[in-house]
N, C-alpha and C positions, 0 to 999 in steps of 0.2 A: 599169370601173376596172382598171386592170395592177398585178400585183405584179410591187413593185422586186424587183432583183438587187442583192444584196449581194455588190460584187467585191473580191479577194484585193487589189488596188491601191489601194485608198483605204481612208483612215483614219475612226475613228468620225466626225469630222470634216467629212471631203468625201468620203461616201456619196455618189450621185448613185442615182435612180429613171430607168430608161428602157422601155418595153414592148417586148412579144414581138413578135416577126414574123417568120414562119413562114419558114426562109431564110435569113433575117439573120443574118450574124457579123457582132458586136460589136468596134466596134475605138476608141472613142473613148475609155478611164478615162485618165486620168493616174495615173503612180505618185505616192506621196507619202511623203513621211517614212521613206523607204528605201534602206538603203543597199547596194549589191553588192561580191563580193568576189569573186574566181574562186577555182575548185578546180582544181590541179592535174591537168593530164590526163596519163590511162598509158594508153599505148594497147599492147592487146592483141596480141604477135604471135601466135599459137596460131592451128591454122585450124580454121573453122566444124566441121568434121568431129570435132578431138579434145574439143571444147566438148559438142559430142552426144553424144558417150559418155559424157561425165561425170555428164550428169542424165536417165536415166532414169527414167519410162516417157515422157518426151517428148524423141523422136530427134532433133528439129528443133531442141533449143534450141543460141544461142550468142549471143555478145557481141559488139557491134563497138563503137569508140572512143567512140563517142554515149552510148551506155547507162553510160558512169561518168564523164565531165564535166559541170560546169555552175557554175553558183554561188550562193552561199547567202545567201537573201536573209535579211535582219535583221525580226527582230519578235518579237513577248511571244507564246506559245502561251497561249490561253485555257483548253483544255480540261484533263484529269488524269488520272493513269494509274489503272484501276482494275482487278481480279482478276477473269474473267468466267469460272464454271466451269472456274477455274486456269490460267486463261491470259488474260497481262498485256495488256490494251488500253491504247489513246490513246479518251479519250470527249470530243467534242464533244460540248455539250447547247444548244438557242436556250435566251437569255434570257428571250424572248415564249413564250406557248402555244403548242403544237405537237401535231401527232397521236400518240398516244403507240402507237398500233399500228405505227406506221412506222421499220425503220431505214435509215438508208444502211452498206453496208459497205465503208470504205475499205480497200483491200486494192494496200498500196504497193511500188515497186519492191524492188531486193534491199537498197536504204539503210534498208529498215523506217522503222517508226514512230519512232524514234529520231533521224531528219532531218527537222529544222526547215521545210524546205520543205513534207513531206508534215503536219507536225501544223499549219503556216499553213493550206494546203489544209482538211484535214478540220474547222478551227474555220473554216472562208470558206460550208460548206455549213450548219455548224449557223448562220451568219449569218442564212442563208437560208429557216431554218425547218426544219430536218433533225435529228432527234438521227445523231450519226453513230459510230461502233464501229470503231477501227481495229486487228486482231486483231493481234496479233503473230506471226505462222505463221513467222517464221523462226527463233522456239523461242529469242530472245535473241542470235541470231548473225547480225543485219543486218550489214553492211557499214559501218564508218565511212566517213565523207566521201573522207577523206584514205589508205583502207584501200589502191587500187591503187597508190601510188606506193613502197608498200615494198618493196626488192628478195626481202626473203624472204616475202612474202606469196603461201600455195598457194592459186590459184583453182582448180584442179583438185580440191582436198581440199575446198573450202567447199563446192562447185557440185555434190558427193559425195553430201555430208547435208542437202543442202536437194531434193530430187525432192519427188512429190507424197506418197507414204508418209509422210515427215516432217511436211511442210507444209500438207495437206489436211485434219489431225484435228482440228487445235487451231481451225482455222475451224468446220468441222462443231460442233465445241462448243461455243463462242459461241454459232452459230445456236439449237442446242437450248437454251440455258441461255435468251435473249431469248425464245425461245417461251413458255419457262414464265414467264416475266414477260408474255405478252399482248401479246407483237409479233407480228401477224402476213401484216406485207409487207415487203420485204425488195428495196433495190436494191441495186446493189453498182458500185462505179468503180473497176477496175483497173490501173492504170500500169503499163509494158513486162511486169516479171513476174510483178505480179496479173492482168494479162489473162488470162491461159491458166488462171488460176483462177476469173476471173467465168462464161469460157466453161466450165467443167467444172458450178461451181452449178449453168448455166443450162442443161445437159445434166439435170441432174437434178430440173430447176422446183424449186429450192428460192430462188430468189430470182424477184421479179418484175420487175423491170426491171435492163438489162444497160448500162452505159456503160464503154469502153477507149478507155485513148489510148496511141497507140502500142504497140501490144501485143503480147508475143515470147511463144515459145516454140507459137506456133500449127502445126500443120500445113495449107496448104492446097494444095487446098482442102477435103481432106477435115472439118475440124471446124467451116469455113461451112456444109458441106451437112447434119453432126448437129447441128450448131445449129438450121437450117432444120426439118429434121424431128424432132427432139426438144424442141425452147425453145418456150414461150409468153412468152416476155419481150424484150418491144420490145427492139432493140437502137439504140445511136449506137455507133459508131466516127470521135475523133479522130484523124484522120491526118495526112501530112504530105510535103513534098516529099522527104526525102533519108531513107530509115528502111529500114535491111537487113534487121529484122527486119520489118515488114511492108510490104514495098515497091509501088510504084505498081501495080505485075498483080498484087499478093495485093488491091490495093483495088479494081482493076476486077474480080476475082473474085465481091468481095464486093459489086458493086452488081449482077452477074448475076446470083447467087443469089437476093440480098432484095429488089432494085431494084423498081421502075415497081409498089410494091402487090404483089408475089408474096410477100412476107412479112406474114401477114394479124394478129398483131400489132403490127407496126410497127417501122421500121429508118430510120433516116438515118446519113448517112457526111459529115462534117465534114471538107475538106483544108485545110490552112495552108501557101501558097507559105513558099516562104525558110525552111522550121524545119525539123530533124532531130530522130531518134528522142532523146526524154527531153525536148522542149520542153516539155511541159505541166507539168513538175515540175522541173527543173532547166536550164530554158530561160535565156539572159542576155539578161533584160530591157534591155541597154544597147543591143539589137538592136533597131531598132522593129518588125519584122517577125516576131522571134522573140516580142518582149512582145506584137504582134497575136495571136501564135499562144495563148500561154498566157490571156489573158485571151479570146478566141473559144471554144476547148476546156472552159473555166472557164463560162463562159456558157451553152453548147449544152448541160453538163452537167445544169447548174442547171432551164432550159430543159426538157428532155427528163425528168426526175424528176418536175419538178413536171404534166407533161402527161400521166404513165406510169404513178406511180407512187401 
């Protein structure tokens, strides 16, 4: 018997069940009952190098035009915000029984928990049978939607007080507070600027399985190779054709280090022709190729948890 997948595209309604296969990216849901809207895109003049100075201790990071457009798709967020060891989460919960040792840690780009696309997301896993926890680590100072198109809006000054100092603690507390409730397995899906925070967990085996899509502020290949030899946590990486933060030779990187079984808990790497960096969560589905992407990443997700985790 296969367990369905419960995708972000379809309504209670027209769910559809389809099985795993090992491989396979999923490109057949229909969307339904949704409507799109674009967000205004700013694109970035600054170059890579003044973006790096602004968030240390990771020299790498920066922004390119991808990472704050997209559009915002319409829907009722299921989940509610609750207080977790004093810091404000997004909690999906399944309506079915579920493992209760188990969390997923959605850990969302710089728009935080506050954008409706990421709390669709995080209610699309607990569809799927996942309590899921999405921490709020940017301390209340996400990014609105609409945030780069203001001419007086400092990115330099936000990108200041968001480093890992800031952003690293309130997660750790979460973790520790679910402990003491008797959780404990722990995956985490990071989107561009939760990546380089699932990789830092997974540095420290506090989480057990690792999923990123499109994920910034990495260095490589150095934090493939401490991944390699410090994680026990299967890894998936969604990828993608057009993505500056982690582009085509940071992904061939990463299937030399983990590829062909040399990562002996377990790695696959997911690419999507025709999408760029942010499709998995602010991708425009009016693309069919970009809605392949974000419903394939949505699946491999899914996919890979329930095999890992």
């Amino acid at each position: 018997m296969h367990r369905r997948i419960v995708s972000p595209f379809t309504t209670h309604a027209a769910r559809v069940a389809y099985p795993f296969k090992s491989g396979y990216r999923y490109r057949g849901l229909v969307a339904k009952n949704m409507k799109c809207q674009p967000i205004k895109t700013f694109d970035i003049r600054r170059t890579s190098r003044q973006y790096s100075q602004a968030l240390k201790p990771h020299p790498n990071m920066s922004f390119c035009k991808h990472c704050i457009q997209g559009v915002r798709h319409e829907g009722e967020a299921l989940g509610k915000l609750e207080t977790i060891a004093g810091v404000d989460c997004y909690v999906a919960t399944p309506t079915v029984d579920y493992p209760k040792d188990k969390v997923i840690l959605f850990l969302p780009d710089v728009f935080g928990i506050e954008l409706l696309n990421n709390k669709l997301l995080a209610d699309d896993f607990a569809k799927n049978g996942f309590k899921v926890v999405a921490p709020d680590y940017l301390n209340g100072d996400a990014l609105a939607a609409d945030a780069m198109n203001s001419p007086s809006f400092d990115l330099m000054g936000w990108l200041s007080k968001h480093g890992a100092d800031q952003t690293r603690p309130p997660v750790d507390k979460v973790i520790a507070a679910l402990k003491a409730e008797g959780v404990t397995k722990f995956g985490a899906t990071g989107y561009c600027f939760g990546g380089r925070y699932t990789f830092d967990l997974a540095f420290d085996n506090a989480i057990q399985c690792s999923v990123v899509s499109h994920p910034s502020l990495l260095k490589v290949p150095q934090d493939l190779e401490t991944y390699f030899s410090k994680s026990q946590a299967p890894l998936l990486i969604n990828s993608c054709e057009v993505d500056q933060m982690f582009p085509i030779a940071a992904q061939a990187q990463a299937d030399q280090i983990f590829g062909d079984g040399k990562f002996a808990p377990g790695y696959k790497r997911e690419y999507f022709p025709g999408c760029t960096h942010g499709f998995s969560v602010r991708g425009d589905i009016k693309d069919p190729l970009i809605k392949a992407g974000k419903e394939g990443a949505f699946k491999a997700a899914v996919e890979f948890f329930i095999a890992h985790l």
